[in-house]
C-alpha positions as CSV (number, residue, x, y, z in Angstrom):
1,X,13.1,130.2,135.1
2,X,16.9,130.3,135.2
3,X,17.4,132.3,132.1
4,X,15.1,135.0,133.3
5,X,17.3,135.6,136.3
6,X,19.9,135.6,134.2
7,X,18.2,138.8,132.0
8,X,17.1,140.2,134.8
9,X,20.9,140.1,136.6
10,X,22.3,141.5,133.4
11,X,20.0,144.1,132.6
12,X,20.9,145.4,136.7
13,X,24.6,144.9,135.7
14,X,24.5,147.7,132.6
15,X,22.3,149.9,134.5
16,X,24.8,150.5,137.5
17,X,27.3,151.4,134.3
18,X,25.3,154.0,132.9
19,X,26.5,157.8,133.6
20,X,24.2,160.6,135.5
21,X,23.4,162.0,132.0
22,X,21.4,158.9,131.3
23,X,22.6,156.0,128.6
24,X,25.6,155.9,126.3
25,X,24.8,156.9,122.6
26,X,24.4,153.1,121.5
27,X,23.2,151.6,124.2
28,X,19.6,151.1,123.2
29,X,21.5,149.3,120.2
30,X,23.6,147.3,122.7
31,X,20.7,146.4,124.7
32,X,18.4,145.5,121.5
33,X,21.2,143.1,120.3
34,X,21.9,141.3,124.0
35,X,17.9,140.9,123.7
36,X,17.7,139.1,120.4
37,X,20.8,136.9,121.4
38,X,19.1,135.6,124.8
39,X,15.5,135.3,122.6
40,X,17.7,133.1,120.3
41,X,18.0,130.8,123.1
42,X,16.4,127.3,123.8
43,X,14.4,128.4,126.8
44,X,15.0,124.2,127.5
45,X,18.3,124.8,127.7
46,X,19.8,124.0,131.2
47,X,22.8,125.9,130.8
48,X,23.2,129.4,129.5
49,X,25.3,129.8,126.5
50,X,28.2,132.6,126.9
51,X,28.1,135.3,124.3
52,X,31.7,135.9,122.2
53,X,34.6,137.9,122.9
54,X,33.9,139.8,120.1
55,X,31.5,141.9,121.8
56,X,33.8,143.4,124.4
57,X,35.2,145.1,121.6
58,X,33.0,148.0,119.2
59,X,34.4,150.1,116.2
60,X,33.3,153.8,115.6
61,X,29.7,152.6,114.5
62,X,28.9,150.3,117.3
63,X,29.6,146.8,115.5
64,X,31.6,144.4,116.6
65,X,35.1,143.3,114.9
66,X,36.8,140.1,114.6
67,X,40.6,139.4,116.0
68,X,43.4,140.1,112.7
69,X,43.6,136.0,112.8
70,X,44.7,136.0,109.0
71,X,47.6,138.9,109.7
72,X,48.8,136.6,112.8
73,X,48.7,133.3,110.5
74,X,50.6,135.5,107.6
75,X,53.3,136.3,110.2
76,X,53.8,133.0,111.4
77,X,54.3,131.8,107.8
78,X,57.0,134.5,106.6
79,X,59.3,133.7,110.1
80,X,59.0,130.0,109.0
81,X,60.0,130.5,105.5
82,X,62.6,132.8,107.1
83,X,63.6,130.4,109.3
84,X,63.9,127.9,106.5
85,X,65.9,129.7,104.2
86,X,68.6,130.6,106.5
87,X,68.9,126.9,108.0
88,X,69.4,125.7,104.1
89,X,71.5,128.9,103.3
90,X,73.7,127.4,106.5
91,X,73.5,123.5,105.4
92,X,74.7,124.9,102.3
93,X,78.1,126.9,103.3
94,X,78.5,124.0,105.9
95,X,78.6,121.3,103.0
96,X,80.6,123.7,100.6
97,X,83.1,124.0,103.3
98,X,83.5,120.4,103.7
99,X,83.6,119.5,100.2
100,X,86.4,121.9,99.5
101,X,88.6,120.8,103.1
102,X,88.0,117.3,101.5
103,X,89.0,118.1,98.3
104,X,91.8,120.4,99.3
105,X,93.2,117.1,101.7
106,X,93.1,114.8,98.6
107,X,95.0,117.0,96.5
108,X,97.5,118.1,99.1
109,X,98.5,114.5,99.8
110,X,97.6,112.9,96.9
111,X,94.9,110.5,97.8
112,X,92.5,108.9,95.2
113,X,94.3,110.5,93.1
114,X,94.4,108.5,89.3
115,X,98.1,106.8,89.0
116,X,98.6,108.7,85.7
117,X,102.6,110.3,84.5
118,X,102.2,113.6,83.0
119,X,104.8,115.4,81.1
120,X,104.8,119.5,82.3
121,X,107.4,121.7,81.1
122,X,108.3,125.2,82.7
123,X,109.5,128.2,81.0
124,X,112.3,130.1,83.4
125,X,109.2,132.9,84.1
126,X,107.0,130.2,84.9
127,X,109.2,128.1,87.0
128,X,110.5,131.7,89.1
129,X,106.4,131.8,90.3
130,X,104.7,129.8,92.4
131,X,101.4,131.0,91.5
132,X,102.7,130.7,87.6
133,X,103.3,127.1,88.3
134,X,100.4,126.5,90.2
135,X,98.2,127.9,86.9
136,X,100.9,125.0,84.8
137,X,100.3,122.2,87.1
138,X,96.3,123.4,87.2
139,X,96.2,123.2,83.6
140,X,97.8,119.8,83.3
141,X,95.9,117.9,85.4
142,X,98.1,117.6,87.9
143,X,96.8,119.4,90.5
144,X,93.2,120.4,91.1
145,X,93.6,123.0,94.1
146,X,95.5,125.9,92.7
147,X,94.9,128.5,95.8
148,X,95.9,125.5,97.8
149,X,99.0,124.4,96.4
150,X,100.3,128.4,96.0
151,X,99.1,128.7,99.4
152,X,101.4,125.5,100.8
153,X,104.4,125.7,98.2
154,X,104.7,129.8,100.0
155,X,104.1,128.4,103.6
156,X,107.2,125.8,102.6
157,X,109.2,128.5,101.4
158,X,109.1,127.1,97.5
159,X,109.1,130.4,95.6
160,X,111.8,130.5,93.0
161,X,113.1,127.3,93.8
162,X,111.6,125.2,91.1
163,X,113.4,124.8,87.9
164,X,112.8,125.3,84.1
165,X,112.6,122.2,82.7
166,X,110.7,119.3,81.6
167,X,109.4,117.1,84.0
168,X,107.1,113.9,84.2
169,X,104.7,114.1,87.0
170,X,102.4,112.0,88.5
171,X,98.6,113.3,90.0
172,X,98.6,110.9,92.6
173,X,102.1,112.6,94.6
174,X,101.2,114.9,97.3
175,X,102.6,118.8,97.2
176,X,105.5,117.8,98.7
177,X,107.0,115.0,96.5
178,X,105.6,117.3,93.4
179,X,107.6,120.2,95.2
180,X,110.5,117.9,95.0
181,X,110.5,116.7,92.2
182,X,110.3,120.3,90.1
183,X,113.1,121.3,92.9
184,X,115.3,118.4,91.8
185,X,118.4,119.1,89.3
186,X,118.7,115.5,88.1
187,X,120.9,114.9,85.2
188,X,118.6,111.8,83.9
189,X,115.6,112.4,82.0
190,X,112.4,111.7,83.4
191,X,111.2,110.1,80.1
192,X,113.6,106.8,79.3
193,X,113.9,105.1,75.8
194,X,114.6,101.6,75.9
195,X,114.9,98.9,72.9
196,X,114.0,95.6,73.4
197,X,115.3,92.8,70.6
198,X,113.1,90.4,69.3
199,X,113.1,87.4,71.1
200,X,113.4,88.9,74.3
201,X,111.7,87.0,77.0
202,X,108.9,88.7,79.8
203,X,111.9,87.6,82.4
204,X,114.1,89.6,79.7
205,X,112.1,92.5,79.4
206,X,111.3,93.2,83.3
207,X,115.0,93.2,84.2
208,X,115.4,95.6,81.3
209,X,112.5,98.1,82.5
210,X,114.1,97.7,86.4
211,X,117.2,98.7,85.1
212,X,116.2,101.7,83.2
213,X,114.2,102.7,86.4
214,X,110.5,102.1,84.5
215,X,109.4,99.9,87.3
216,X,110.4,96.8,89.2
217,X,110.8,93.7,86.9
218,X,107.8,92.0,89.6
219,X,105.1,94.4,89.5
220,X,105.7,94.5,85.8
221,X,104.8,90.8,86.0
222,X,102.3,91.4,88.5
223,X,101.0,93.7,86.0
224,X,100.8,91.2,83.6
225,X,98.9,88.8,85.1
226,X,96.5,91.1,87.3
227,X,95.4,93.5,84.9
228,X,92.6,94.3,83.4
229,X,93.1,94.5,79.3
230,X,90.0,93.5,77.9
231,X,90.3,96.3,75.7
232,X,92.7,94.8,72.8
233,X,91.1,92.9,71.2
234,X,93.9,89.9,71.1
235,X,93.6,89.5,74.8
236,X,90.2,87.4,74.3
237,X,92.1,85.1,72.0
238,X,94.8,84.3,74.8
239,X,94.2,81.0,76.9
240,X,94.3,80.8,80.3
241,X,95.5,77.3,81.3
242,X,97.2,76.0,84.0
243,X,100.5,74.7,82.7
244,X,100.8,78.2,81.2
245,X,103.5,79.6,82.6
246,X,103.3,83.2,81.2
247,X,100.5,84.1,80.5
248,X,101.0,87.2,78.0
249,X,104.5,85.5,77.1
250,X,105.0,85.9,73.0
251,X,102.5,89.2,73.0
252,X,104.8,91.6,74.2
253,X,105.4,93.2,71.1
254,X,109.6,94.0,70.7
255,X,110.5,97.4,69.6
256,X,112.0,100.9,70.7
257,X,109.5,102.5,73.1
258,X,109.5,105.5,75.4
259,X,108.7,105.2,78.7
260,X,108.7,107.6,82.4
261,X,110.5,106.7,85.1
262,X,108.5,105.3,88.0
263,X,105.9,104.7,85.6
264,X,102.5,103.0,86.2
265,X,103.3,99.1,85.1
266,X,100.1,98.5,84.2
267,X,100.1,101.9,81.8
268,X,103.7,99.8,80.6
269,X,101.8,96.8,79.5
270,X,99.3,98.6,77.7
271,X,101.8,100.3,75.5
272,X,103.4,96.9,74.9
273,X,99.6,96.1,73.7
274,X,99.0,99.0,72.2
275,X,101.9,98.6,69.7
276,X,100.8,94.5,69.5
277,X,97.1,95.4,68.4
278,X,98.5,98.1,66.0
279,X,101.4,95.4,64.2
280,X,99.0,92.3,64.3
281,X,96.1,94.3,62.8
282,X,93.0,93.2,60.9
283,X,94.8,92.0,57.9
284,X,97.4,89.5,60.1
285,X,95.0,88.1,61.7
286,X,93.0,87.5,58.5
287,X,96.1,85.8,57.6
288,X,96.0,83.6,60.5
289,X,92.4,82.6,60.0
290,X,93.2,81.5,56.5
291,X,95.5,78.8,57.8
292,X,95.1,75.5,58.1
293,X,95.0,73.2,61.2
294,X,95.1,74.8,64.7
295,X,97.6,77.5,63.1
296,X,94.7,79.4,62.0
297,X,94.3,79.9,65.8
298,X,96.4,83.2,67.3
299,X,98.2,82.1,69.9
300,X,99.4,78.8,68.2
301,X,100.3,81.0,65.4
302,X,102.6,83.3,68.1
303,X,103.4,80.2,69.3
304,X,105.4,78.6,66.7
305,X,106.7,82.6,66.0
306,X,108.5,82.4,68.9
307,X,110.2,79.3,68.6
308,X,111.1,80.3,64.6
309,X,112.5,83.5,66.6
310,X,114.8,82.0,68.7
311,X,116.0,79.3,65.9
312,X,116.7,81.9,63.0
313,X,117.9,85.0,62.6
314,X,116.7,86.1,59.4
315,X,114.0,86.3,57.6
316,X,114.9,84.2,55.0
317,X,116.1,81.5,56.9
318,X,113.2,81.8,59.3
319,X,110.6,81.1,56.4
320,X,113.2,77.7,55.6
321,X,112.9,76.7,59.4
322,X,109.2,77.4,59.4
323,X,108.8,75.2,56.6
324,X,110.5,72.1,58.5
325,X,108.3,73.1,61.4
326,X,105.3,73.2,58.9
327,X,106.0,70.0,57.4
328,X,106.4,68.2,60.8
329,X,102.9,69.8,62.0
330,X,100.9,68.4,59.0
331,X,103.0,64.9,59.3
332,X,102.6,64.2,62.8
333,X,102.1,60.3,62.3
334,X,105.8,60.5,61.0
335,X,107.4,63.4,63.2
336,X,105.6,63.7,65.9
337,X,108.1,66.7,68.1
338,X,109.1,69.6,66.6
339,X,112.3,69.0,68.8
340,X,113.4,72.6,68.9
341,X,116.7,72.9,71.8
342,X,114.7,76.5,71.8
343,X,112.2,75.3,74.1
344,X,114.3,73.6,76.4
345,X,116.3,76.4,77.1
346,X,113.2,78.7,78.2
347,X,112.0,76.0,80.5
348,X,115.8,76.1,82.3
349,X,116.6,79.7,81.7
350,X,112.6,81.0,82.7
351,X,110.5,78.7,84.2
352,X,113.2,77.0,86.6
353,X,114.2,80.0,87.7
354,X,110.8,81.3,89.1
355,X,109.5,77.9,90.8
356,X,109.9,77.6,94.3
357,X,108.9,73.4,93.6
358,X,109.0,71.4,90.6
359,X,106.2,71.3,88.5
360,X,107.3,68.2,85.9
361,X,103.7,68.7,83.7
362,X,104.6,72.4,83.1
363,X,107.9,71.4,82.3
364,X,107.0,68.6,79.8
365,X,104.0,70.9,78.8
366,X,107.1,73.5,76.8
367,X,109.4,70.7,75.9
368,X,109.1,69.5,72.2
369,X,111.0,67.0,72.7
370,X,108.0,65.6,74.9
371,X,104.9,67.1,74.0
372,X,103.6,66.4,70.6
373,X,103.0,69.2,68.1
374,X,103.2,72.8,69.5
375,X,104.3,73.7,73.3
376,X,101.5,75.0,75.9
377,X,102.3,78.9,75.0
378,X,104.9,81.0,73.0
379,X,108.6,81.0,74.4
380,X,109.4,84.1,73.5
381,X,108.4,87.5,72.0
382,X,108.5,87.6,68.9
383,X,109.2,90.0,65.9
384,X,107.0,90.8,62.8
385,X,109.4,89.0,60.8
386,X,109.0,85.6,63.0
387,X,105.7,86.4,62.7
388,X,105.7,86.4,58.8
389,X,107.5,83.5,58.5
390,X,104.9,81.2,60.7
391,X,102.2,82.6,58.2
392,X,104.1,82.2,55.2
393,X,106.7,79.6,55.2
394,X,109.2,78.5,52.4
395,X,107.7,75.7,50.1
396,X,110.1,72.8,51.1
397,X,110.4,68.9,51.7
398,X,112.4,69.4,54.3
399,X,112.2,67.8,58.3
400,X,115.8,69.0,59.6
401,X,117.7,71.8,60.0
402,X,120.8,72.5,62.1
403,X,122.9,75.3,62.6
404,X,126.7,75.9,63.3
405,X,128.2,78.8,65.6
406,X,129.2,81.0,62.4
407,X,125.4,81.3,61.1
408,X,125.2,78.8,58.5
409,X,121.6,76.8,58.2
410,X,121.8,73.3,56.9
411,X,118.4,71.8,55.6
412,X,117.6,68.2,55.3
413,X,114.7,66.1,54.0
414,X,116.1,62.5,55.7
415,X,117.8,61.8,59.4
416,X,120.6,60.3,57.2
417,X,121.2,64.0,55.8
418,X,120.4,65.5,58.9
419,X,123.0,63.6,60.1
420,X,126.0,64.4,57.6
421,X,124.8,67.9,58.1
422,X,125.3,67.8,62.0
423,X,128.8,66.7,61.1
424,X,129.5,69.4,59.0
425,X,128.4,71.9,61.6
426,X,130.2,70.6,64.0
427,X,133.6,70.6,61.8
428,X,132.9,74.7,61.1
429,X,132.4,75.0,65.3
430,X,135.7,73.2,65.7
431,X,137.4,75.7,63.6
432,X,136.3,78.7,65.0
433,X,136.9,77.3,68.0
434,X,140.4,76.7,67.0
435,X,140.6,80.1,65.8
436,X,139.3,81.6,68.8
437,X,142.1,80.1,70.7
438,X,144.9,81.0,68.5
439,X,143.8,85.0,68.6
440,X,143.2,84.7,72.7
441,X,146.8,83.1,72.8
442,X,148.6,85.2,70.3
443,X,150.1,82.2,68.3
């Protein structure tokens, strides 16, 4: 049979090996092993079945070991990890390196950046440093790179050419208008105090804050209308209609306010809001509620305000007007307009003025001479004394008023008062016209 040719080839094969003194020490144990493996065998078997590697190989006592296979594996797994921790430790600096070039090119030229003025005032020591205003300018908010902006203010050559003053900045300018701008020995002050009058109009007010350098009279109004103030409270209350012509006209609140040049107009508006919400608080605009008729609504409340602004002066006299405005309001069968020359001057001096075509409905929309009851939306901005007298108006019977150039009122309760009243004001004009003449002349 095959396999015993095979024993027989095999046992000829370890005999030529043996030396002249006979066999090796273990070779009966060899031999008695290769035995029992081919007596393990399916004599059936066609094919004869190869014996492992493992027994080329013997240790001091003649057995046969198994390859390290767990050291190799073991080894295999710590250059992996290796390997791993590196490529992340690389990833890592890579990303870091990025991050900080990105961050150091959106500081350095400003982009992103929050459009946000902030005051910064350096002491002579401070100002003579770069690195001294670099910790200032840090500290502010201004800057967010200090190693980058010392490092590019010495590459410019800026050191000790900054002054010690007080400046408004901006986080949004790049190093080099910043650098400029703490260079600059200006005589104006960055921050600008301006007083607006009660009864100013919006058209009034952005000439006013162009003037004064704020920002331009149309991004104010841009402003205006584009912003987002959802914030104050009031805003809610403010319609949005299409013959509006102003928006936010009547809520931009008069008074003395401090602003930086080349300011942020929307950051403008919101301190002209800010002081609004603060004036008309929680207990005017219970007030309001209280009132009868659509008055008890704010903006026809700010409405008639405004045109009680622009008709009186004071606040007594503006409670006596409110009341003729009053009385027409609840007598509408009778007195339908509150014919007020008010609101036909605001439709010539700041509506007209802004339309590149007519718009007749807007027009007739503010005129009380055609619209019945209240205009479309406040002509003006009014003051808290306006504002008192729309809430609170004198107790009168009175549907007339008129008013001659020296500041007198005249009151009426019938047309055929009104009109001996009209004369009288026109006979005090006449005079101090008269008088006018005669100290312009000399005679």
């Amino acid at each position: 049979m095959r396999n015993e040719r095979d024993k027989e080839e095999l046992n000829h094969y370890f005999s030529r090996n043996q030396d002249e003194k006979g066999q090796q020490p273990n070779e009966k144990l060899f031999q008695d092993e290769r035995t029992q493996w081919f007596l393990n065998e399916d004599e059936d078997s066609d094919d004869m079945k190869v014996a492992p590697d493992s027994f080329s190989k013997k240790n001091q006592f003649g057995d046969f070991e198994q390859p390290p296979k767990r050291k190799k594996q073991a080894s295999k797994f710590s250059r992996f990890a290796e390997s791993f921790i590196l490529i992340c430790l690389f990833v890592g600096i890579a990303i870091f390196l990025a991050y900080f070039a990105l961050g150091s090119a959106s500081d350095l030229l400003g982009l992103g950046q929050e459009d946000k003025q902030i005051e910064v005032t350096l002491t002579k020591e401070q100002a003579a440093s770069v690195k001294k205003t670099a910790d200032v300018l840090k500290k502010n908010g201004v800057i967010s790179q200090k190693f980058v902006f010392e490092l590019y203010a010495k590459l410019k050559d800026k050191d000790g050419t900054f002054l010690p003053k007080t400046f408004v900045l901006n986080n949004k300018w790049g190093y080099d208008q910043i650098m400029d701008h703490l260079a600059y020995d200006k005589v104006d002050s960055d921050i600008v105090s301006i007083t607006f009058r009660e009864g100013m109009t919006q058209r009034q007010i952005g000439e006013l804050l162009e003037e004064n350098h704020v920002c331009t009279a149309q991004k104010f109004y841009d402003a205006l209308e584009e912003g987002k103030y959802d914030n104050f409270d009031f805003v809610g209350l403010v319609p949005d209609e299409e013959l509006r012509f102003r928006k936010f006209e009547g809520y931009i609140f008069p008074d003395t306010y401090e602003f930086y040049t080349n300011m942020n107009p929307q950051e403008v508006v919101k301190k002209f809001f800010n002081n609004f919400d603060n004036k008309v608080d929680t207990d005017v605009m219970q007030q309001i509620r209280n009132l009868s008729g659509g008055l008890g609504e704010l903006d026809n409340l700010m409405t008639l305000a405004s045109i009680i602004q622009k008709e009186a002066t004071d606040l007594e006299n503006m409670k006596m007007v409110s009341s003729v405005f009053h009385n027409r309001l609840n007598n509408s069968s009778n007195f339908p307009y509150l014919q007020s020359d008010a609101t036909g001057n605001y439709i010539r001096d700041d509506i007209r003025h802004f339309m590149t075509e007519d718009n007749q409905a807007m027009y007739d929309a503010y005129d009380t001479s055609k619209v019945i009851g209240l205009p479309v939306a406040p002509i003006c901005n009014p003051g808290m004394d306006a504002i008192e007298a729309a809430i609170h108006p004198a107790s009168t019977d009175y549907y007339f008023f008129v008013s001659d150039d020296a500041g007198n009122y005249y009151f009426a309760a019938t047309d055929a008062e009104h009109e001996a009243n009209k004369k009288k004001a026109a006979q005090v004009n006449k005079e101090l016209k008269k008088e006018k003449a005669v100290e312009e002349s000399g005679k």
